[in-house]
C-alpha positions in Angstrom: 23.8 -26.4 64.6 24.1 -23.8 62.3 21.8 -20.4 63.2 18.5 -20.6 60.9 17.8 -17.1 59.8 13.7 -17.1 60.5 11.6 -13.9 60.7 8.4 -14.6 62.3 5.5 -12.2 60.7 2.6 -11.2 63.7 -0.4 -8.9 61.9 -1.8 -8.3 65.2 -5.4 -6.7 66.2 -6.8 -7.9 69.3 -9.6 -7.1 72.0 -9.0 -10.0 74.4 -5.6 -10.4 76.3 -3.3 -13.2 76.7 -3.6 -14.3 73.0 -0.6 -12.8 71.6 1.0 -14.6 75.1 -0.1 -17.6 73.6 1.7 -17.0 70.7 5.3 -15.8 72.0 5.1 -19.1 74.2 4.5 -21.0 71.2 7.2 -19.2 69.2 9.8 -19.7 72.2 9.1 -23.4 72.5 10.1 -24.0 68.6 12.9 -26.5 68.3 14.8 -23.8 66.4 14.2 -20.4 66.9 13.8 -17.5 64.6 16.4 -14.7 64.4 13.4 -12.1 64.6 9.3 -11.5 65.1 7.9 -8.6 64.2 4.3 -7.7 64.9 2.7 -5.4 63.4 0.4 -3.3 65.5 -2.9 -2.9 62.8 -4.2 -0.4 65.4 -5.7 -3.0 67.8 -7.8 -2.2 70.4 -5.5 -3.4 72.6 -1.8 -2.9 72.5 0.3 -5.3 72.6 3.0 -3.4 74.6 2.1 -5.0 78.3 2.7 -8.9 76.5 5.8 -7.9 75.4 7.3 -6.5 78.0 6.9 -9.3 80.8 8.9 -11.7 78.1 12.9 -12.7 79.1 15.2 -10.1 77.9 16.8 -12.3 75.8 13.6 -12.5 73.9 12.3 -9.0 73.7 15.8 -8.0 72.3 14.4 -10.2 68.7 10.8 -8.5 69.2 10.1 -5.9 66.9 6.6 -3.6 67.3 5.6 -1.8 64.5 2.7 0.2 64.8 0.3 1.6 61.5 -2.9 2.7 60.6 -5.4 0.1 60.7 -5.0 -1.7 57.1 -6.2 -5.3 57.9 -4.0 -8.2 58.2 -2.6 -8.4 54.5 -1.7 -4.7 54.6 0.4 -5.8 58.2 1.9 -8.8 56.7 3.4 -6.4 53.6 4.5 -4.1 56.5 6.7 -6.9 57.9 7.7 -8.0 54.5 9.3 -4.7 53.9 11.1 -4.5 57.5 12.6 -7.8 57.1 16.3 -8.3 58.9 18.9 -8.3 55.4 20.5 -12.1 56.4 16.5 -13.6 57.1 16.2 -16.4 55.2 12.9 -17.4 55.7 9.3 -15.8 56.5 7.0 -17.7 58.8 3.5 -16.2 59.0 1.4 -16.8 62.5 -2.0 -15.5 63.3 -1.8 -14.3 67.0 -4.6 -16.5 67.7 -3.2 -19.5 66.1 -1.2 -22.4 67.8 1.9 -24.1 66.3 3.7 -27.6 67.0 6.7 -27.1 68.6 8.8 -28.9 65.2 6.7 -26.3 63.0 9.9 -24.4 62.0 12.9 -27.1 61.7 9.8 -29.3 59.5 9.7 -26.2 57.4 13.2 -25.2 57.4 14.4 -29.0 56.5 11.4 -29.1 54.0 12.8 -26.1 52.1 16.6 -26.7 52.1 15.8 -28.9 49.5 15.6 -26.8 47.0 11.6 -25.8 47.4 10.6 -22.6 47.7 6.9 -22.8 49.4 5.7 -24.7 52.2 2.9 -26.2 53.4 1.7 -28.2 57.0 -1.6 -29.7 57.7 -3.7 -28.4 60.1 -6.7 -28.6 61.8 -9.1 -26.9 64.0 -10.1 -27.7 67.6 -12.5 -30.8 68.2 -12.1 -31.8 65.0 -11.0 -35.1 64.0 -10.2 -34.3 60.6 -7.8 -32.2 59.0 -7.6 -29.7 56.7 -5.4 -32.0 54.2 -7.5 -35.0 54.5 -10.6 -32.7 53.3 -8.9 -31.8 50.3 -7.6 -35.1 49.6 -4.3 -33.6 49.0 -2.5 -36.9 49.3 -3.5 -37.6 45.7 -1.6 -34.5 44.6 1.3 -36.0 45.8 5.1 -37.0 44.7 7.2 -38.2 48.0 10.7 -36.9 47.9 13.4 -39.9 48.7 14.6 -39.7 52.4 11.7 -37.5 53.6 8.6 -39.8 54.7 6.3 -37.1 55.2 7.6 -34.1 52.6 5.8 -34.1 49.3 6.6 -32.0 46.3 3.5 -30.9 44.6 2.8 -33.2 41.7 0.1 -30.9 40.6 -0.4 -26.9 39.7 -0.7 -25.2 42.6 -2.7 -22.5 41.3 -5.6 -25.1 40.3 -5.2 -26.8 43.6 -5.6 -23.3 45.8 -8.3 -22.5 43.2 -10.2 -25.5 43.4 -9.3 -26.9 46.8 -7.7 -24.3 48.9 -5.8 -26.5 51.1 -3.5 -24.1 52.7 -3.9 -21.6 55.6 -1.1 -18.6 56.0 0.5 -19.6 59.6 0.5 -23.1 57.6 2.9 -21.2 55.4 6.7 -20.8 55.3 8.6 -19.3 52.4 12.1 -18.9 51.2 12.7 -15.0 50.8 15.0 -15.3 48.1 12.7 -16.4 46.0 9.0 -15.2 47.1 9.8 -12.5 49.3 9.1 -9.6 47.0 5.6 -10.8 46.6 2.7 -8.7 48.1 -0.6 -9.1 49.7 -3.4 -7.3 47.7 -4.5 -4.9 50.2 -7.9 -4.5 48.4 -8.8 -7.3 49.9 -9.0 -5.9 53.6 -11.5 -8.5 54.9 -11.4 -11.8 53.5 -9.8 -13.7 50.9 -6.3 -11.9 51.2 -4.5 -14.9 51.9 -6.2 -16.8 48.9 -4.9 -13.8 46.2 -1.5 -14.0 48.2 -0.8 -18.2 47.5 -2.4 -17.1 43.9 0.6 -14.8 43.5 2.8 -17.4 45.0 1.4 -19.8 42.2 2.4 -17.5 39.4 5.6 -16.6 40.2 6.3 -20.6 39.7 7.3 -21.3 43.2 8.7 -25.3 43.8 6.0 -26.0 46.7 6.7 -28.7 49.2 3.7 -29.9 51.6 4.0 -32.3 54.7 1.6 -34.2 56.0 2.6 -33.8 59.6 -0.3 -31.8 61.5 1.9 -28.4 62.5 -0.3 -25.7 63.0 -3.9 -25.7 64.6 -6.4 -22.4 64.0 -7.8 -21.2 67.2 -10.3 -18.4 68.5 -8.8 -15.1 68.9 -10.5 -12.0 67.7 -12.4 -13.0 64.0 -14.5 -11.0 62.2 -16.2 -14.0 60.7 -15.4 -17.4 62.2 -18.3 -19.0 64.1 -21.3 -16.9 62.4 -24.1 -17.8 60.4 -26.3 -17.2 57.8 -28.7 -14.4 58.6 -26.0 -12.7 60.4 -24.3 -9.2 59.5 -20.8 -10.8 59.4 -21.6 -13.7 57.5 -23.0 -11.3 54.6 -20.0 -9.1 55.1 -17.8 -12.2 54.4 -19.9 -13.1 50.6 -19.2 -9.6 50.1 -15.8 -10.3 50.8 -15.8 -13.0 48.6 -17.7 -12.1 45.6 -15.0 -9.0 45.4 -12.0 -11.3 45.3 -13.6 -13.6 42.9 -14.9 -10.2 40.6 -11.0 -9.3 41.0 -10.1 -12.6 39.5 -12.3 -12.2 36.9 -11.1 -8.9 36.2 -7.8 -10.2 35.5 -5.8 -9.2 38.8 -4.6 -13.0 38.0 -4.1 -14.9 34.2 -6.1 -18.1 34.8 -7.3 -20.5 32.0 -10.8 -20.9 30.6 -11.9 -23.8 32.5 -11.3 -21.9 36.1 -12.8 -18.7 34.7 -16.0 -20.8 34.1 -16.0 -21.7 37.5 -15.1 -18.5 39.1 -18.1 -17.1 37.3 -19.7 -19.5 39.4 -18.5 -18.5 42.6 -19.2 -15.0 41.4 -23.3 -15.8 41.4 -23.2 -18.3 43.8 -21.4 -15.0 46.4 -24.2 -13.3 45.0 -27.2 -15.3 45.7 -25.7 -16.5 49.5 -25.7 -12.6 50.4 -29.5 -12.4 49.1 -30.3 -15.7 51.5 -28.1 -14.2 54.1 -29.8 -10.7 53.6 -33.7 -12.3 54.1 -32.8 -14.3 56.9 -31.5 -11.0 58.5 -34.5 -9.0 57.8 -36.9 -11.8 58.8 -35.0 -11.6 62.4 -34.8 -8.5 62.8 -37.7 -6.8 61.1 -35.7 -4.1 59.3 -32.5 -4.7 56.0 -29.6 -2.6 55.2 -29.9 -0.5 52.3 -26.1 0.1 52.1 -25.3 -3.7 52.0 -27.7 -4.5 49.5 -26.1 -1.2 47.2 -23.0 -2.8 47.9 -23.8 -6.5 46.4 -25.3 -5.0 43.3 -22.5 -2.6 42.5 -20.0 -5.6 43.1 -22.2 -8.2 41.0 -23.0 -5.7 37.7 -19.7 -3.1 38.4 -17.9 -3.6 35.0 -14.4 -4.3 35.9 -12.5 -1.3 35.7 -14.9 0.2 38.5 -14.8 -2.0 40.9 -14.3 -1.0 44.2 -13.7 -2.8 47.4 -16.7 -3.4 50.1 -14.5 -2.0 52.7 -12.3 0.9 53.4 
């Protein structure tokens, strides 16, 4: 079998050990194998030195650490972007504390040797017994390509579909470098919604996207600023204000959409808005005292004309 050139992209910033262990192993059981990983040290708390050095030889020898200033994860994916190996081929994206099939890569390599440029897996999250695809209904968006039961090419825009339905997730990702691999991740966007501005970009640049239905990847629970918490608490109104800044970016126009999305981004724009102000009572019912900073930070994000916006977090 001829060698698959396949660079395998780890932002990594961790506080719990063993997780980026789970993620080697899972790389090293692929039914092909990359020709690199690099992982990009975001100044974690802890280092991922001591994981990679109890590895095979064989396989530290593909392992590349590269270590910067804390930037959040789309800042690490660009730094991997820009160290890529001249003869890769294609970029595979995992989160260190997400899980893939073992056929993730030759599904996605197979997929995009027919002439696509983006693709896409469905995934799902533990004890669920839905997936992420089957929420967004995205077999109606579907045109099956002959000889390939379970590949799809996108029958409909993939910028309204990310938009409106945002069925993909970025270590549900694999693209074709050629033809994508210039593209950046906006790294404004430090907290949240990074990955949403990135398959944007990936929308605009008129990528041929190919999705499968197979379930290859399935998220996990390493370290998360977010995941798990609720209204009422400090992360969850971190997150809106995540949010509301990627959706005021939109509207700005960091992207070209047509009227009938800008309408509805205006709508994510208040509706941001007035989740952070539910968020924000809850919280100060609790705890008996409110954040003077976050609330500054809503109002200037909500009311900011758009050439003085400024991210939520440096």
């Amino acid at each position: 079998m001829a060698v698959v050139m396949i660079s395998v992209i780890i932002p990594y910033f961790q506080k719990e050990t063993g997780i980026l262990t789970r993620a080697l192993d899972n790389i090293a059981a692929q039914t092909v194998q990359p020709f690199d990983i690099i992982i990009i040290d975001d100044s974690s708390p802890l280092s991922p030195d001591n994981e990679v050095a109890i590895r095979a030889e064989a396989e530290r020898a593909r392992i590349r650490i590269i270590r910067q200033p804390n930037g959040g994860p789309g800042a690490a994916r660009n730094r991997g972007l820009m160290n890529l190996s001249l003869d890769t081929k294609y970029v595979a994206y995992l989160d260190s504390d997400d899980e893939w099939e073992p056929h993730h890569l030759e599904r996605a390599t197979a997929a995009l040797r027919g002439g696509f440029d983006f693709y896409l897996c469905d995934y799902s999250w533990p004890g669920r017994s839905s997936t992420r695809f089957t929420q967004c209904r995205m077999f109606e968006n579907r045109a099956p390509l002959n000889g390939h039961a379970d590949f799809y090419d996108l029958s409909r825009d993939f910028f309204e579909v990310i938009f409106s339905q945002y069925p993909a997730h970025i270590s549900a990702s694999v693209l074709r470098v050629s033809s994508l691999g210039h593209l950046r991740f906006d790294t404004r966007l430090r907290r949240s919604s990074e990955d949403q501005m990135y398959f944007l970009a990936i929308a605009q640049a008129g990528a041929r996207v190919v999705f499968d239905n197979h379930m290859g990847m399935c998220l996990n629970n390493g370290y998360n600023l977010y995941r798990n918490h609720k209204s009422g608490s400090i992360q969850f109104s971190e997150a809106l204000l995540g949010n509301l800044y990627y959706h005021r970016l939109l509207g700005s126009g960091a992207v070209q959409m047509p009227e009938p999305l800008k309408v509805r981004n205006r709508n994510h724009i208040r509706g941001n808005a007035i989740g952070f102000a539910k968020s924000e009572i809850k919280y100060a019912l609790k705890s008996g005292r409110t954040d003077p900073v976050r609330w500054y930070k809503m109002l200037r994000l909500f009311f900011a004309p758009a050439q003085r916006l400024r991210p939520p977090f440096v």
